[in-house]
C-alpha positions in Angstrom: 12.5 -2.6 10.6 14.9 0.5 11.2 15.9 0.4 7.9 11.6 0.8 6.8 10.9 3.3 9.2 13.9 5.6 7.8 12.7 5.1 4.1 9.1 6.2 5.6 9.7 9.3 7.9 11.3 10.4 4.5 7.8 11.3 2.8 5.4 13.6 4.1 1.8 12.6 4.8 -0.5 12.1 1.6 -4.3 11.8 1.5 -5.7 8.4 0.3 -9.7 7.0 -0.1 -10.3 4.0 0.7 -13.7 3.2 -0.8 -16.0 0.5 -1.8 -15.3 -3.3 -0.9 -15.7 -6.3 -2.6 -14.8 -10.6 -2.5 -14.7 -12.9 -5.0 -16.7 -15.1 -5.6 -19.2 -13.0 -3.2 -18.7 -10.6 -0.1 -20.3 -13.2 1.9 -18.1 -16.0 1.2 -14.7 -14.5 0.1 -11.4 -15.6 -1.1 -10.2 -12.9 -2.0 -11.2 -9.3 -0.6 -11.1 -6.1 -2.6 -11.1 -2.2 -1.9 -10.9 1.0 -4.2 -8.4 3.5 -3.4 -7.4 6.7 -4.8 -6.1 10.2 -3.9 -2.2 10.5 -4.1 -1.9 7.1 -5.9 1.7 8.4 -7.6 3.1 8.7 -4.1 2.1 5.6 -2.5 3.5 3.9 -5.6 6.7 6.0 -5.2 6.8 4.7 -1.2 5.4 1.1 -2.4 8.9 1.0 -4.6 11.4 2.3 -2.2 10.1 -0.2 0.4 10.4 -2.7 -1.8 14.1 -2.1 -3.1 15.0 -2.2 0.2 13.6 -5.3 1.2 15.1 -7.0 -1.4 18.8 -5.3 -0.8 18.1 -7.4 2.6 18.0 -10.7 1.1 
């Protein structure tokens, strides 16, 4: 978890909007829940990836 809160406290905040929600089949009985989201999408891809290559440097 150290190692995940380093790669973190390396970015600086970015704005995201979290919008709209959805399910599938329907919102009332959902399997699967759904949200939009945009903003800085490049960034949180950028974080998504770092977090990611070092989770798997773990294994």
């Amino acid at each position: 978890m150290e190692s995940l809160t380093k790669i973190a406290s390396t970015y600086k905040p970015f704005g995201l909007t979290i919008g709209g929600l959805g399910g599938f089949p329907s919102l009332n009985q959902a399997h699967t829940l759904w949200t939009a989201v945009s903003g800085n999408l490049a960034e949180l891809n950028q974080l998504n990836h770092d977090l990611h290559m070092n989770l798997k440097l773990k294994d």
